[in-house]
C-alpha positions as CSV (number, residue, x, y, z in Angstrom):
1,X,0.0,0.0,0.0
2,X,1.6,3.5,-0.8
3,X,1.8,5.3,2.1
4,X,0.2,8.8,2.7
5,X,-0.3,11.2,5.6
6,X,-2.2,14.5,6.1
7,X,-1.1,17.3,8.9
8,X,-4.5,17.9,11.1
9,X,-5.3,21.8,11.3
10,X,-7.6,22.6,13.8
11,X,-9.6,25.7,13.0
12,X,-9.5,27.9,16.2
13,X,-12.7,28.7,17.8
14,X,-14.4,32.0,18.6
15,X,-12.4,32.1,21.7
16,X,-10.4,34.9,23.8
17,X,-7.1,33.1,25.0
18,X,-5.2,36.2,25.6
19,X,-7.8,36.8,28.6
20,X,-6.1,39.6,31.4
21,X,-3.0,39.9,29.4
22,X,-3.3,42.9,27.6
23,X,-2.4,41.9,24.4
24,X,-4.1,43.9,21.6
25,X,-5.1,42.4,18.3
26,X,-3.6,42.8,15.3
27,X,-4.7,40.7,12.0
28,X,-2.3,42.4,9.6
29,X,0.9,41.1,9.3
30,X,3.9,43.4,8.3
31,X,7.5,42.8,7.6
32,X,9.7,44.1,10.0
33,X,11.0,48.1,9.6
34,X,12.8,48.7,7.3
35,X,15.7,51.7,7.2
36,X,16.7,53.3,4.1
37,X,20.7,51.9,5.0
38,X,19.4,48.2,4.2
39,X,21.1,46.3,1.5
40,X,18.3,44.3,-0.1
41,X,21.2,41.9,-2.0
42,X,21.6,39.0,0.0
43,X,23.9,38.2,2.3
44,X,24.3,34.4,2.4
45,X,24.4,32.6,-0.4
46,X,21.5,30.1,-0.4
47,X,21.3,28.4,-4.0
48,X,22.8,25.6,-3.1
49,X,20.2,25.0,-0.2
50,X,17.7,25.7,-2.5
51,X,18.5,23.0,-4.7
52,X,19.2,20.5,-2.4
53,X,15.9,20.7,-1.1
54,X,14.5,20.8,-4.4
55,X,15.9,17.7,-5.0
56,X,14.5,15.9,-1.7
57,X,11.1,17.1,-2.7
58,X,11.4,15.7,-5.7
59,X,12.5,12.0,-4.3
60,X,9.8,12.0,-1.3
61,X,7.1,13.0,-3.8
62,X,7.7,10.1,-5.5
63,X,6.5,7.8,-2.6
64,X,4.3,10.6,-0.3
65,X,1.0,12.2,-1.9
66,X,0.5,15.4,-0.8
67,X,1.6,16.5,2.6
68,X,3.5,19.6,1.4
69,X,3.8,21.3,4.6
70,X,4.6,18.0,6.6
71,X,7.4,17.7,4.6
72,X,8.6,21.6,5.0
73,X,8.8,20.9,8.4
74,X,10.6,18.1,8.5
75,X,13.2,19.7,6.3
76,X,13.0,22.4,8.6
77,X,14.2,20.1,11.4
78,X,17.0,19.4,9.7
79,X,18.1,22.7,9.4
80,X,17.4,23.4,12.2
81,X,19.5,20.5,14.0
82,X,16.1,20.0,16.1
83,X,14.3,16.8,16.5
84,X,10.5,15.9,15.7
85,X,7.6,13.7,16.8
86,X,5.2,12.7,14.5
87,X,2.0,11.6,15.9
88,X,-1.3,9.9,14.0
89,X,-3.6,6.8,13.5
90,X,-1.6,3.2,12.1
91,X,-1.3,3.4,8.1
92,X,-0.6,7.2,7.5
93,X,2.7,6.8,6.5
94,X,4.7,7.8,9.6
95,X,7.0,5.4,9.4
96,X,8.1,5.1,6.1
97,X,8.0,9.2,5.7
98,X,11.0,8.9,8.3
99,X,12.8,6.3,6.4
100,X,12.3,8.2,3.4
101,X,13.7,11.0,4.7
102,X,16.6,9.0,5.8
103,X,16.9,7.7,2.0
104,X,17.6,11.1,1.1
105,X,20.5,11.5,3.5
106,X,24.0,9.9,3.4
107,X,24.1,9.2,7.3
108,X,24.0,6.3,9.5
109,X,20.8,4.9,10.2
110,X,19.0,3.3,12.9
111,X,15.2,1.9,14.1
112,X,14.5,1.0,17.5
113,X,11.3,0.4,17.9
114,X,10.1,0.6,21.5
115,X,8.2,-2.4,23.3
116,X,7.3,-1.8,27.3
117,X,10.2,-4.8,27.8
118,X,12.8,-2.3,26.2
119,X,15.4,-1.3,28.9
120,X,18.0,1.6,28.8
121,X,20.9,-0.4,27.9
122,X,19.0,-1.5,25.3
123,X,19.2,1.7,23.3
124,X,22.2,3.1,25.0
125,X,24.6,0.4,25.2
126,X,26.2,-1.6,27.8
127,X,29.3,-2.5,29.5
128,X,30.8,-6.0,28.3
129,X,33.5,-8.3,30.4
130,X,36.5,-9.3,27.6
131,X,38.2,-12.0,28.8
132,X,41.1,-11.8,26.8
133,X,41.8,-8.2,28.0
134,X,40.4,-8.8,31.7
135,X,38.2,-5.6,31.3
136,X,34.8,-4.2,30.7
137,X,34.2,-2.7,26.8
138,X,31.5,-0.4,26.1
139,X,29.4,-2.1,23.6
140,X,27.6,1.1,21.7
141,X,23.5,0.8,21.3
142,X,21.7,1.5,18.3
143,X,21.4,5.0,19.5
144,X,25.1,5.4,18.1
145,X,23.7,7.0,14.5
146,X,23.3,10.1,13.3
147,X,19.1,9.5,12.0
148,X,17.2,7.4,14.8
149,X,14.4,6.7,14.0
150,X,12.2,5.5,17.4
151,X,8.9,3.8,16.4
152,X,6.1,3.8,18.8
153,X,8.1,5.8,21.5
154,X,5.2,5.8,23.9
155,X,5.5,1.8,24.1
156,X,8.8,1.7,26.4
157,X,8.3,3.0,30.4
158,X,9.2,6.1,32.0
159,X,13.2,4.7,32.7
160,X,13.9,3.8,29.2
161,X,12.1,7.3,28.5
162,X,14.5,8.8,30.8
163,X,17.2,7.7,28.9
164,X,16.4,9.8,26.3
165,X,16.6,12.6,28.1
166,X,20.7,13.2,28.3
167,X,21.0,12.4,24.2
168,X,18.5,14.3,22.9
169,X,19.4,17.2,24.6
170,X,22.9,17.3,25.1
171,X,23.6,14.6,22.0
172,X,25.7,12.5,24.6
173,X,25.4,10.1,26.8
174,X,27.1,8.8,30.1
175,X,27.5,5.5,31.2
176,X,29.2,4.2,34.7
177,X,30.8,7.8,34.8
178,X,32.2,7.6,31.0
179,X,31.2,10.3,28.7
180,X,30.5,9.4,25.0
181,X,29.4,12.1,22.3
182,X,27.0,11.8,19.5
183,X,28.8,11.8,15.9
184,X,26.7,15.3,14.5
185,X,24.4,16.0,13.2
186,X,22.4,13.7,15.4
187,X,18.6,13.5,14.9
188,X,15.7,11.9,15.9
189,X,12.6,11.3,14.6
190,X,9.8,9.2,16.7
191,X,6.4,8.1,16.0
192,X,3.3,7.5,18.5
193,X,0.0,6.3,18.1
194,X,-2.6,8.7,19.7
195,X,-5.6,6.4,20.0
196,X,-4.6,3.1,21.0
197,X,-3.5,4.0,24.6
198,X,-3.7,0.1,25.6
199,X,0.0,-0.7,26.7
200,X,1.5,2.8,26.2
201,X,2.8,5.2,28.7
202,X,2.5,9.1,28.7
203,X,5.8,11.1,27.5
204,X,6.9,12.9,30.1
205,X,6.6,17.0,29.8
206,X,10.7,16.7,30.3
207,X,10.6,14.7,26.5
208,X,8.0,16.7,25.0
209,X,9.9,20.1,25.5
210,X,13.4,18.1,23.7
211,X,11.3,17.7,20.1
212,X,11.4,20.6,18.5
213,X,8.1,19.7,16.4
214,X,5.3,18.0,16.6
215,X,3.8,16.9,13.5
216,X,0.1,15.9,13.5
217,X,-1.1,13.4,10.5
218,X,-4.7,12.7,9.6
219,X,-6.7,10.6,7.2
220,X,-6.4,11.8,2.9
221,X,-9.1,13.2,1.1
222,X,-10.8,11.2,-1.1
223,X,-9.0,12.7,-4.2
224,X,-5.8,11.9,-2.4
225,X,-6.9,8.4,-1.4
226,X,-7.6,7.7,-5.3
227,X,-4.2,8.6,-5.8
228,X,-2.5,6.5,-3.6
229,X,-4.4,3.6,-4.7
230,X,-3.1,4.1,-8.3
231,X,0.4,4.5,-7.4
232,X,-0.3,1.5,-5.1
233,X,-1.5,-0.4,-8.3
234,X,1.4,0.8,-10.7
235,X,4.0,-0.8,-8.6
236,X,3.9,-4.2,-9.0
237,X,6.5,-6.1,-7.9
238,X,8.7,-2.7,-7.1
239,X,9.3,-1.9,-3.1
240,X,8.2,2.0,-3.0
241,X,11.7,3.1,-1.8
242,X,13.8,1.5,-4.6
243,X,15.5,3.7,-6.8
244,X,15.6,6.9,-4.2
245,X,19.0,8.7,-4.4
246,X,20.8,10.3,-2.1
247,X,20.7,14.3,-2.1
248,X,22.7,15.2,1.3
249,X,26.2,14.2,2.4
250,X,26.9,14.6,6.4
251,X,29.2,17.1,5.4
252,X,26.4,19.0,3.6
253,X,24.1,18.9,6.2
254,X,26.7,20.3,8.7
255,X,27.1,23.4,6.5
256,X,23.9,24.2,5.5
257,X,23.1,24.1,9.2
258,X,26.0,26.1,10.0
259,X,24.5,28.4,7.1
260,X,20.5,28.3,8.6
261,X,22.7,29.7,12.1
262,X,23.3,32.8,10.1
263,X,20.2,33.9,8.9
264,X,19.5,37.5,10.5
265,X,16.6,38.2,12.7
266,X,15.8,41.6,14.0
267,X,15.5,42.7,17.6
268,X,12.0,43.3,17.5
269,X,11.1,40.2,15.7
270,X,13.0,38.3,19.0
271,X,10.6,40.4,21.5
272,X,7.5,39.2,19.2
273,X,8.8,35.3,19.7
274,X,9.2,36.5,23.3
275,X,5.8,37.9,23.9
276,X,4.5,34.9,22.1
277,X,5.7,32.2,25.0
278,X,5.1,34.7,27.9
279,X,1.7,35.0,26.2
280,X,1.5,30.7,27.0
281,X,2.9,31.2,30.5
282,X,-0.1,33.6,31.7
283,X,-2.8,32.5,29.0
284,X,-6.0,31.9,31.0
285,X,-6.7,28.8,28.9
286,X,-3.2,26.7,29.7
287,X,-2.6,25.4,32.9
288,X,1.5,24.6,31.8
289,X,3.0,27.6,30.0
290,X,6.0,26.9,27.5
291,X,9.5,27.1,29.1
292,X,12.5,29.5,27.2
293,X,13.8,26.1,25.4
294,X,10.7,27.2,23.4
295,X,11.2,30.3,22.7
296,X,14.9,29.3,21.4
297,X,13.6,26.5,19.7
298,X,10.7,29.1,17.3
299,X,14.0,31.4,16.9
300,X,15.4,28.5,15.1
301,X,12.8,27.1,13.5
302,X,12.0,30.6,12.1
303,X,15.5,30.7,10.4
304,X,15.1,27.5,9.2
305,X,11.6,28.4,7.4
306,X,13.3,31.7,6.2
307,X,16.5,29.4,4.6
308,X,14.1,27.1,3.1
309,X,12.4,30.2,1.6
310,X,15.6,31.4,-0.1
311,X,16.1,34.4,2.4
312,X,18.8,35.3,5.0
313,X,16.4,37.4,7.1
314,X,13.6,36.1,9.4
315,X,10.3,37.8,8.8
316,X,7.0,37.6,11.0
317,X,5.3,35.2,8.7
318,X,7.9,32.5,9.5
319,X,7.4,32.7,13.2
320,X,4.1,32.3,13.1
321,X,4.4,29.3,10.5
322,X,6.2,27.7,13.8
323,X,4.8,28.5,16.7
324,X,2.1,25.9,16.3
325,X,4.0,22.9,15.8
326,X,7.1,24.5,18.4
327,X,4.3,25.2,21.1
328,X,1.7,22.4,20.5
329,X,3.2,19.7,22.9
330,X,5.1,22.3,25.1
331,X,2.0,23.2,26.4
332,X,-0.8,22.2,28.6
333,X,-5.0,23.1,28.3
334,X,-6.9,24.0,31.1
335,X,-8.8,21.1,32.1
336,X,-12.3,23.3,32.4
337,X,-11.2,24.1,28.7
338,X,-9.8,20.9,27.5
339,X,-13.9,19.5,28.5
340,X,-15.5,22.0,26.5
341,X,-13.0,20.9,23.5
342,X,-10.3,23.5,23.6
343,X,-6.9,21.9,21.9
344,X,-3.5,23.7,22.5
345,X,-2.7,24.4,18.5
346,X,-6.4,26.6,18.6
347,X,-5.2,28.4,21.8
348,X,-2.0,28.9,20.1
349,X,-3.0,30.5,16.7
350,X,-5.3,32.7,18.9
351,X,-2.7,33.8,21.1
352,X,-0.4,34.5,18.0
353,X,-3.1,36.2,16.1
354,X,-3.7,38.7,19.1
355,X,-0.5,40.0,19.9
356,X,1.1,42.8,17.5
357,X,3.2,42.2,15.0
358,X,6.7,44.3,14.7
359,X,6.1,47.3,12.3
């Protein structure tokens, strides 16, 4: 069957999340000001980033109907050095849009796919008696890659969890005092089921904050599901990744993130991200505001949009694309709201839509 997925927009409600804050409301988005010393050639020279995503959307369209700004976001984590959870029903693609992805790239790969038997040192590696030395050798886990890919993450329990916690944030790990660092870039990508909760365990908020995005995927459209059913049939005997080449070299990605770094954001576009998670922390309809690793992590996510837009300057429009998918599983809803259907990404766009934007 030839995988699909569709990002789930929830259409915010006729709702006042900025309640008591002050915040006035602005539905006109402007570029930031503008002095009459700017040089409008640009500064960094982006072509080659251009292309190179070109090229990746070209191979994962081959296999992926659709999902347009799934895939910009994904790319966008890559710039971005950040890591992303993708979360939706069995069969829409999740899985193999990762491995996809990780066609595309010329890095080490690795799948551990979490079962609630799964211990620590079964991702992280463990300590091994040589007889012929008389000495214990680390024996690296799978975790030793630079593109994990962790199916069903909410299957293993809180400790193996934990053990995440260290190499996702630090990209190290330490074992029985011994330090060992992640070969860069490092990133993860993990997958979780949100209906069957049968057997699953909660991520903990620590977790949550270390993704940079979540992704949300939802059911195609019939027009879409006709599609996929013809590719499906004009396979045959072919596997759906055969034949996908290989766009970015380690060495390439290092630079282009290096490059993303670069991109130039004005001060008054970093006191709009600012008032955007102080807005979360004070909201009326969130009970757990979002902590600064957010706000850092929408300052580089913003670059990362603007690169993959072919400009080296961050504009307001690129914020807001990622303050929903930064914020979404930073933060928690009220429960009196959360009853009468509130989600987070509605409170979100609200919040963003009601603060001004930098003129």
């Amino acid at each position: 069957m030839t995988e699909y997925g569709s990002n789930s927009e929830n259409n915010p409600g006729e709702i006042n999340p900025t309640e008591n804050t002050g915040m006035e409301n602005n539905q006109n988005p402007e570029t930031p000001a503008q002095t009459d010393d700017i040089n409008f050639q640009s500064r960094l020279n982006l072509s080659e980033l251009q292309q190179a995503i070109a090229d990746i959307k070209q191979e994962i369209s081959s296999v992926i109907v659709g999902q347009q700004k799934m895939i910009d976001r994904l790319l966008v984590a890559i710039l971005s050095n950040g890591h992303v959870l993708l979360e939706g029903v069995p069969g829409v693609a999740k899985t193999i849009t990762a491995k996809l992805l990780s066609k595309t790239l010329s890095l080490n790969f690795s799948r551990i796919q979490f079962t609630p038997d799964l211990m620590p040192s079964d991702i992280l590696g463990t300590s091994v008696f040589d007889l012929s030395k008389s000495s214990f050798d680390f024996k690296k886990g799978p975790v030793f890659s630079n593109f994990i890919l962790i199916d069903e993450i909410n299957r293993a329990p809180a400790k193996t969890q934990a053990a995440l916690f260290e190499v996702m944030e630090e990209r190290q790990i330490t074992v029985e005092g011994e330090t060992h660092a992640m070969e860069a870039p490092f990133l993860v990508i993990a997958t979780q089921n949100p209906v069957e909760q049968e057997g699953t365990y909660r991520l903990p908020e620590a977790q949550l904050d270390r993704f940079l995005f979540k992704i949300t995927i939802d059911y195609p459209n019939l027009e879409e599901e006709i599609f996929i059913l013809q590719k499906e049939n004009e396979l045959k005997d072919r596997q759906k990744l055969d034949g996908i080449k290989k766009i970015l070299s380690r060495e390439a990605i290092l630079k282009y993130q290096a490059l993303v770094k670069q991109v130039i954001i004005e001060p008054n576009l970093l006191e709009y991200i600012a008032r955007i998670v102080t807005n979360t922390r004070e909201n009326a309809f969130l009970y757990l505001g979002a902590s600064p690793r957010a706000s850092i992590a929408i300052l580089n996510a913003s670059k990362g949009y603007a690169a993959l837009r072919g400009r080296d300057f961050v504009t307001p429009e690129d914020i807001k694309e990622a303050a929903v998918p930064v914020l979404q599983h930073r933060v928690m809803v009220a429960p009196e709201r959360e009853m009468e259907g509130l989600t987070s990404p509605e409170i979100i766009k609200q919040i963003v839509d009601s603060i001004e934007i930098p003129r």
